[in-house]
C-alpha positions as CSV (number, residue, x, y, z in Angstrom):
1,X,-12.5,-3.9,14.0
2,X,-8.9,-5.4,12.7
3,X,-7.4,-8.3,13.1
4,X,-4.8,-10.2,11.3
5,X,-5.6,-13.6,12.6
6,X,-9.7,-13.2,11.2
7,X,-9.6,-17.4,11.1
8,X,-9.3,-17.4,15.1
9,X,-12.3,-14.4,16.3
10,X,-15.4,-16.0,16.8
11,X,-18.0,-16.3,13.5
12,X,-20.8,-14.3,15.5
13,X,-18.5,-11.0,15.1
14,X,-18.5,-11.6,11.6
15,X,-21.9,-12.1,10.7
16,X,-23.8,-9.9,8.7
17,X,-24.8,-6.7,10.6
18,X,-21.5,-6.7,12.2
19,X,-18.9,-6.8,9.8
20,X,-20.7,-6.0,6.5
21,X,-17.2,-5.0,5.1
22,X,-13.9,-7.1,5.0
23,X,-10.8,-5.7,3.5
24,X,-7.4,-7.1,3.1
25,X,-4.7,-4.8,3.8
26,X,-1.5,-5.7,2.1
27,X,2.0,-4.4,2.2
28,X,3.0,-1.7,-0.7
29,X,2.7,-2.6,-4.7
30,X,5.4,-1.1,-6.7
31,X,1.9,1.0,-8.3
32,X,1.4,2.3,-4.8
33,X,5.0,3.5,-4.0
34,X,5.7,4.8,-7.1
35,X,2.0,6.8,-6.4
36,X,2.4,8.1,-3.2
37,X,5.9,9.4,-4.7
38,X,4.3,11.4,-7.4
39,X,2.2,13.0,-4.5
40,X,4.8,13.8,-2.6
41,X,7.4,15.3,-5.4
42,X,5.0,15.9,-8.4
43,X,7.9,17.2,-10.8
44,X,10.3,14.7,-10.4
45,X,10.2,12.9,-13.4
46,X,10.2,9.1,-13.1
47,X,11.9,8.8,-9.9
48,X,9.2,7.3,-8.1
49,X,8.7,4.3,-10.5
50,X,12.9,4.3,-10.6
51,X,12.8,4.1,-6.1
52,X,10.1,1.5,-6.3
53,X,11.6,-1.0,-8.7
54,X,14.7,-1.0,-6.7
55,X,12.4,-2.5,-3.9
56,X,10.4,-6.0,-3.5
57,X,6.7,-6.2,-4.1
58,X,4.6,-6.6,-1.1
59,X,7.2,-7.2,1.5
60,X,7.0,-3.4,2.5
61,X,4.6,-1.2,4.5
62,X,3.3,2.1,3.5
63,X,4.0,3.8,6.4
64,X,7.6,3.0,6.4
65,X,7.9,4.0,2.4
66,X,6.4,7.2,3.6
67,X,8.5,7.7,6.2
68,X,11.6,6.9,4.2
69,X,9.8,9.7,1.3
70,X,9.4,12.3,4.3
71,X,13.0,11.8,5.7
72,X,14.3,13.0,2.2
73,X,11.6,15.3,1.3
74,X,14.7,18.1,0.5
75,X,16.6,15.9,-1.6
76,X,14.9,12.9,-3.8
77,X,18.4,12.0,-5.2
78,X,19.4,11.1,-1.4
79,X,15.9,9.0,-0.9
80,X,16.9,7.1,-4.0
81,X,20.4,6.2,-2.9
82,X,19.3,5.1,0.4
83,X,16.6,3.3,-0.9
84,X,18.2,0.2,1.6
85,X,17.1,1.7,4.4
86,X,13.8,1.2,3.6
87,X,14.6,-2.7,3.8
88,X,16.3,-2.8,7.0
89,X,13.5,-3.8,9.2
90,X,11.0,-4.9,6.6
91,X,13.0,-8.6,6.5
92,X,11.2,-11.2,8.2
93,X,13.7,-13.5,10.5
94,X,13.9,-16.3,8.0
95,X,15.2,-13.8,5.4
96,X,17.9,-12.4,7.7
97,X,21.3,-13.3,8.5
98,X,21.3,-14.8,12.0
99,X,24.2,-11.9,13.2
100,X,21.2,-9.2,12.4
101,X,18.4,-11.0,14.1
102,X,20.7,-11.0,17.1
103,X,21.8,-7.9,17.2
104,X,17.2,-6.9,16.8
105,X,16.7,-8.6,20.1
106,X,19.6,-7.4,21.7
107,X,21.1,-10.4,22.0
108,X,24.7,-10.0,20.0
109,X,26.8,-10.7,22.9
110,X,25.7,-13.9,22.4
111,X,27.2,-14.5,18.6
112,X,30.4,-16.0,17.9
């Protein structure tokens, strides 16, 4: 069972017997990009520590650092430079400018 809103389900699917085991999943640590990049490209020096301080702490998922690692998986000196891409959908909508939020919901014909 999952669910990001555990405060709201009802305390009898969380009593013991049910759910013996909670875990907190949080968005990537600079430990666990840099990690999963020394997986991925074990001889490439320090590059993974080098992509993940470029990026913020826990704002990130792992899935789209991986993705971003598999994109350039033939060239880590292109997955560094675009390391920005990685943040393009990761901002939430009070951390955006209100041009880009627009243009997510399809709704830029309506800036001025």
């Amino acid at each position: 069972m999952t669910s990001n809103h555990k405060d709201n389900l009802d305390p009898a699917l969380l009593r013991p017997g049910r759910a013996d085991y909670h875990a907190f999943l949080n968005y990537a640590s600079h430990n666990q990009m840099t990690r999963l990049f020394n997986l991925l490209f074990p001889d490439q020096g320090d590059k993974g520590k080098q992509f993940a301080d470029k990026l913020p702490e826990y704002k990130i998922s792992m899935a789209k650092i991986q993705g971003h690692y598999l994109k350039y998986r033939e060239n880590t000196d292109l997955l560094l430079k675009n390391f920005a891409e990685v943040m393009d959908e990761c901002l939430s909508p009070q951390e955006m400018a209100v041009s880009e939020w627009l243009h997510r919901l399809n709704l830029h014909q309506f800036q001025y």
